[in-house]
N, C-alpha and C positions, 0 to 999 in steps of 0.2 A: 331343261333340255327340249319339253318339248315348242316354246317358242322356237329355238335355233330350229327345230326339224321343219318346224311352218316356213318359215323364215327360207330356207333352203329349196322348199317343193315352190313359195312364191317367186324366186328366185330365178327356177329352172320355167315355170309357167309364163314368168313375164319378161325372159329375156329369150334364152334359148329356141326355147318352142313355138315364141310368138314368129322369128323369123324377121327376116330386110321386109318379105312381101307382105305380110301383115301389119306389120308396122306403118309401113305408107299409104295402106288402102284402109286401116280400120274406121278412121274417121271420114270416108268418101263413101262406105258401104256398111250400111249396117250388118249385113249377115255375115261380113268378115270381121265386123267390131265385135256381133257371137259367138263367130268362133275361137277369136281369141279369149274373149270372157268366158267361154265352156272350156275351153283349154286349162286355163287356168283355173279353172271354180273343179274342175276333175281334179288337178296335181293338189291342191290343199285339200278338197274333202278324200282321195284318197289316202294322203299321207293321214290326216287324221283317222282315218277309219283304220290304218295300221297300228297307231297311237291308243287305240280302242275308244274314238270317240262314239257316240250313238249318232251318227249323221241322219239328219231326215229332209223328205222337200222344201221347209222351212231352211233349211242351214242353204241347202245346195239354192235356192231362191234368191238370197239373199245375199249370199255370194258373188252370186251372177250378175246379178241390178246391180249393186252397189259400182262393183268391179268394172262392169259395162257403162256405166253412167260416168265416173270419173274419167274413164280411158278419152269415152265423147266427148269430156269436155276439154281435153286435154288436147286431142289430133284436131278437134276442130282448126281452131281453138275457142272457147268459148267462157264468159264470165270473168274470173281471177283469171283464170290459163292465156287468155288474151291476149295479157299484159305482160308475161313472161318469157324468160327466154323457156324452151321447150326441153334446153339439155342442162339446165340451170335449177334456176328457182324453180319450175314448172315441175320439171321432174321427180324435183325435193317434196314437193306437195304432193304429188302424186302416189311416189312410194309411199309416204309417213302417213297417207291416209289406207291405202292397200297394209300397211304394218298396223296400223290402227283396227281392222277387218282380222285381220289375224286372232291380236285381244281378246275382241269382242267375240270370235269363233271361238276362243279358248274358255272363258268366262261364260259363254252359254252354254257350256257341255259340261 
């Protein structure tokens, strides 16, 4: 259950909340590529922290890079993401590595 709960706060982080206008501009401005990566690194370390995980600057750090680094390579587009359709295979990679971050949040606490 508590995958599905991550699974759900990544969900509401990377779709709803990010918004049309962040979506368009994350890869043109960095400090909106942060805000969405603080967006979303808030909605899973809070959901865990209701989950009773121990979250610390480490967690919340690492969230944020990881999260913030794929998204740039992604709106660039950049490397793999390049070559990809962006609502496609792109996006497939994208999530399945944000679900992969989850995991690895899970597994370290």
């Amino acid at each position: 259950m508590t995958f599905i709960i991550l699974i759900f706060a990544h969900l509401i982080g990377d779709f709803p909340l990010q918004g049309e206008f962040l979506s368009k501009t994350k890869g043109k401005n960095l400090y909106l590529l942060s805000v969405h990566a603080g967006i979303w690194t808030g909605c899973i370390a809070t959901a865990g922290y209701l989950l009773g995980f121990a979250i610390d600057g480490m967690d919340l750090a690492w969230l944020f890079f990881v999260h913030a680094a794929v998204d740039y390579l992604k709106a660039k587009p950049v490397g793999i993401f390049k070559k990809l359709n962006p609502l496609g295979k792109g996006l497939m990679i994208d999530q399945l590595l944000h679900f992969g971050q989850i995991l690895l949040f899970i597994y370290s606490n």
